[in-house]
N, C-alpha and C positions, 0 to 999 in steps of 0.2 A: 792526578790519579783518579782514576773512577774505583772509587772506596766501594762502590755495591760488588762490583765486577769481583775486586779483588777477597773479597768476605766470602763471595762463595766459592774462590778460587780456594782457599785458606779452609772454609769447613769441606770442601771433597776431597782435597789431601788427608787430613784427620780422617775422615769415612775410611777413605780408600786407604790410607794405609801406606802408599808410595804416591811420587810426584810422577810416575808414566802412568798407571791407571787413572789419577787424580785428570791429568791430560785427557787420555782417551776419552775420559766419559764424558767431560766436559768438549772434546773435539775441538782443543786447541793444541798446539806444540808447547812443547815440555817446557823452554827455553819461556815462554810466555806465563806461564803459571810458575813458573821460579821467579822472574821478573815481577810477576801483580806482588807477589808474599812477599818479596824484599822492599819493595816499596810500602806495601803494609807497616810492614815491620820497623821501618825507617818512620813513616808517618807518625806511629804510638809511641815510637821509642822502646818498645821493646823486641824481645827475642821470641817468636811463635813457637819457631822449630829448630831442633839439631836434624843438621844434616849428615849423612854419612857416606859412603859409597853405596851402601847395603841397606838401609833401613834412615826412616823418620822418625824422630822422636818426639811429639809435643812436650812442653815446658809447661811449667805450672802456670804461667800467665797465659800461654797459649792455651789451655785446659778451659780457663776461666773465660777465655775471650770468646770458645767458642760455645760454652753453655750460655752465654749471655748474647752471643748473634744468630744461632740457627734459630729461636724462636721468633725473632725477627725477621729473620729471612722466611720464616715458615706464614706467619702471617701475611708479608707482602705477599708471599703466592696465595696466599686465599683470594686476598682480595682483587688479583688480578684474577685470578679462576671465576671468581662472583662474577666479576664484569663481564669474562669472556665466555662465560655457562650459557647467560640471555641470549648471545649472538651467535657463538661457533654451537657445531657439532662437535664432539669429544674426537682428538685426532693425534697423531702422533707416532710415538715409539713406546711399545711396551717390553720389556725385559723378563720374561716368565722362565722360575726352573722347575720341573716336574719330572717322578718318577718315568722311567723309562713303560711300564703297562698301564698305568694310567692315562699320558700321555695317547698313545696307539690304538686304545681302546674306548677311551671317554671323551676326551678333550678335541683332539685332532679329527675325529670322526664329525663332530657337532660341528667343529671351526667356523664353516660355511655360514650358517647359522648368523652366527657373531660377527662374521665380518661382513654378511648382509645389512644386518644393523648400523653397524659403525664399518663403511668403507673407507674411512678418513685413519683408521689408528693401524698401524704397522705392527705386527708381535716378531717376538724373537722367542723362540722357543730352547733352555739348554736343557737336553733328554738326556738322563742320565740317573743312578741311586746313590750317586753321592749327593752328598748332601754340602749345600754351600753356604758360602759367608757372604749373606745379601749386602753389607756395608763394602766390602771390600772389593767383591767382584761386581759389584752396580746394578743390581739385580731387583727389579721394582718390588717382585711378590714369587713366593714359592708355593705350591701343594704339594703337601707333605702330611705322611700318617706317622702315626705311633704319640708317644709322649711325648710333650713338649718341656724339651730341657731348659729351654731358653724362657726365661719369664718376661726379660725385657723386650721381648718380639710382642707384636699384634696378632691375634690371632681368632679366625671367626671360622668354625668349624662347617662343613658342607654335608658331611655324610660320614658315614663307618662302613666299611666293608666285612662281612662273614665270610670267616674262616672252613677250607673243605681241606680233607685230604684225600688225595684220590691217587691211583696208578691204572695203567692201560691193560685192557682185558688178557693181553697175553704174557704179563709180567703176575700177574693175580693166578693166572692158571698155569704157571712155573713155580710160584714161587710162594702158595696158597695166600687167605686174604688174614688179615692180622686182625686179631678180635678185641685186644686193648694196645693203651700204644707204646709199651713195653716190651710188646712182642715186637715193634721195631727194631730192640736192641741186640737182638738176633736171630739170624736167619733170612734178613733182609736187606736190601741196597737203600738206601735214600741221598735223595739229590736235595742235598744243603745248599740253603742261600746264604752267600757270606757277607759279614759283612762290609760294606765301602773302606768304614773307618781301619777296621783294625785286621780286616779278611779271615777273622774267624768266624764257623758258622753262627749262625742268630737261632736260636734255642728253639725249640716248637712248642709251645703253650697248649694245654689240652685243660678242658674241663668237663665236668660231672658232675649236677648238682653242687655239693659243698668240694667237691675233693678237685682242685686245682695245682698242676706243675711243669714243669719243662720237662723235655729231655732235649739232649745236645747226641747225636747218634754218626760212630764215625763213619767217612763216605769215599766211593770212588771218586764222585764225580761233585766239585764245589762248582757254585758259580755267583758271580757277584751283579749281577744285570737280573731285572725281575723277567723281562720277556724271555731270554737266553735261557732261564731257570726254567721257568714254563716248560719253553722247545724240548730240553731235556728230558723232564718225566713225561711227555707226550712221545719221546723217543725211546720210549721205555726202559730208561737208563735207570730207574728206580722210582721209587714212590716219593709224590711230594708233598708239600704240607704248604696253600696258597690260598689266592682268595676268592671267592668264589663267582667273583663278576670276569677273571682271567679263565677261569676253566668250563664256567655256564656253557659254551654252545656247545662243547667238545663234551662233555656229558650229555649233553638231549643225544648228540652226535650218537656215542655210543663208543668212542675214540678212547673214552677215561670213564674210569668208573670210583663214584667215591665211599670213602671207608670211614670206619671209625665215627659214621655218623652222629653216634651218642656222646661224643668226646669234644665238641666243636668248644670253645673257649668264646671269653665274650669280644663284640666288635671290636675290629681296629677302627678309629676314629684320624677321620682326615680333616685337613685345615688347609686355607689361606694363609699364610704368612706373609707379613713386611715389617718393616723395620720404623720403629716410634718415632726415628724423626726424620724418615724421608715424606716428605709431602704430598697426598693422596692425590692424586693431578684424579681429572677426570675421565680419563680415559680409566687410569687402572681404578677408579670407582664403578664404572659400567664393568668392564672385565670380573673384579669380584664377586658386582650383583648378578652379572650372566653365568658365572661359575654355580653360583649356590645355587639359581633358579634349577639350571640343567638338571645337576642332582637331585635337587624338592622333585620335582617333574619328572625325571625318569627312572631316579630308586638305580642307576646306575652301581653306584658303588655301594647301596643299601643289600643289593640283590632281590629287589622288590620284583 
C-alpha cells in the first residue's frame, strides 16, 4: 500500500465531501480512491468512513485520523515547496472564485500583468456572486467583500470599496432626483441586487454622520449577478445603489449621475480568502501577494 498516497486520498474525501469530487480534484478515477481508503482502512483496522449512495459520513476515528494527518501532510508540502522554491519558478493550477464586477473590472483587466511574471501557473477563474464552499468545491482562494461569516477561513484584506448611488440623466429628469433616501420609498423604481443565497433583495445601507440604516425598497426589476445589476440602472430601469469603482467611468461619462451624495455609508472591505488547512503552495502565495499589491498600487477598489 502506498500509505502517503492513500492519506491524502482519505483527507480530500473529508474536504470534499463525496468520493467523485474527492476524485476529480485529485485526477484519479473514483474506483481508485475507494480502493487507496479500503485498503487504509483494512491496514489501521478501522472504519474512516460510512458509505452510502448519497452522501459520506466520517466516523469518530475517521475524525481523529484525519486531525492528526493533514498536519502532516501539511508539513511534508512545506518542506517539499522549501526545496522546490530555490530551483522552480511558482507554476501550476490555481482555482480562484471572484465576484462577477470585480472580476471584469479589476482582476481580469491586470491578468497580463500576472501571467507575465509567472507564465508557468495556469488560473482557473469561477465568475460568479455566489458565494462557495472552498473545501468542497476545491477551490484554492476566493475575493470576496462584505463580513466575514466564517472565522475559521484565512483571511488578508486588499481594499474596501465606496459606496454611490446614482441613476441615468433621463430617469432623474422623469422621475425628479431623491433628496434623502427615503424618498426612495416612493415615487421611484430601484434595481435591487438580490441576493445568491436566499434571492432576496440585499438591503441598501445609507449613512450620515451618527444616523445609520437600511432600507429594503420594493422593485420591478431584481437581479442577482453584480455586472447584469449595473447594466440595469445604466438602462435606466431604476436607480441603483453600487460601488463606486463599477460606475466611475460611466459618471465622468456623464451616462449616470450620482445622488444622495451626503448618505454614502462606510466601506465595504474585500478579502482573500482560503481555507486553514489547504496548503499555501507557492503559486497561490505569489497570486495573493499580486492581488493586494494591484490594489495598494492602484486604489482600484479604494476609488482612489
Amino acid at each position: 500500500m502506498n500509505q502517503l498516497q492513500a492519506i491524502r486520498a482519505f483527507a480530500r474525501v473529508v474536504e470534499a465531501g463525496t468520493f467523485t469530487k474527492a476524485a476529480d480534484s485529485l485526477q484519479m478515477p473514483h474506483a481508485t480512491v475507494s480502493k487507496l481508503i479500503q485498503t487504509l482502512e483494512a491496514h489501521l483496522g478501522v472504519k474512516l468512513l460510512l458509505r452510502t449512495t448519497r452522501r459520506v459520513t466520517v466516523t469518530a476515528d475517521g475524525a481523529a485520523y484525519y486531525q492528526k494527518t493533514v498536519p502532516l501532510l501539511q508539513e511534508l508540502d512545506d518542506i517539499d515547496t522549501g526545496f522546490r522554491a530555490a530551483q522552480n519558478k511558482p507554476r501550476g493550477h490555481l482555482r480562484v472564485d471572484i465576484g462577477a464586477s470585480l472580476a471584469s473590472l479589476a482582476i481580469i483587466p491586470a491578468l497580463p500583468d500576472f501571467l507575465a511574471r509567472y507564465p508557468d501557473i495556469r488560473i482557473d477563474f469561477g465568475v460568479s456572486d455566489r458565494h462557495v464552499d472552498l473545501i468542497s468545491d476545491n477551490v484554492d482562494c476566493v475575493i470576496r467583500g462584505g463580513v466575514l461569516t466564517d472565522l475559521s477561513l484565512v483571511a488578508r484584506q486588499i481594499g474596501h470599496a465606496q459606496w454611490v448611488t446614482c441613476a441615468t440623466p433621463a430617469y432623474l429628469d422623469k422621475h425628479g432626483v431623491p433628496l434623502h433616501p427615503r424618498d426612495l420609498e416612493s415615487g421611484h423604481s430601484v434595481v435591487n441586487y438580490l441576493s445568491t443565497r436566499t434571492g432576496r433583495p440585499m438591503p441598501m445601507p445609507f449613512a450620515r454622520g451618527e444616523e445609520k440604516f437600511e432600507i429594503v425598497v420594493p422593485h420591478a426589476v431584481g437581479v442577482n449577478e453584480s455586472n447584469a445589476h449595473f447594466a440595469a440602472g445604466l438602462a435606466g430601469l431604476g436607480i441603483i445603489h453600487t460601488f463606486l469603482y463599477t460606475a466611475r467611468a460611466h459618471i465622468a461619462s456623464g451616462d449616470l449621475v450620482p445622488i444622495l451624495q451626503d448618505w454614502r455609508p462606510a466601506p465595504y472591505p474585500f478579502y482573500v480568502v482560503y481555507p486553514p488547512n489547504r496548503h499555501v503552495s507557492n503559486r497561490l502565495r505569489v497570486f495573493i501577494e499580486w492581488v493586494a499589491q494591484r490594489f495598494e498600487l492602484s486604489g482600484t477598489i479604494a476609488g482612489a
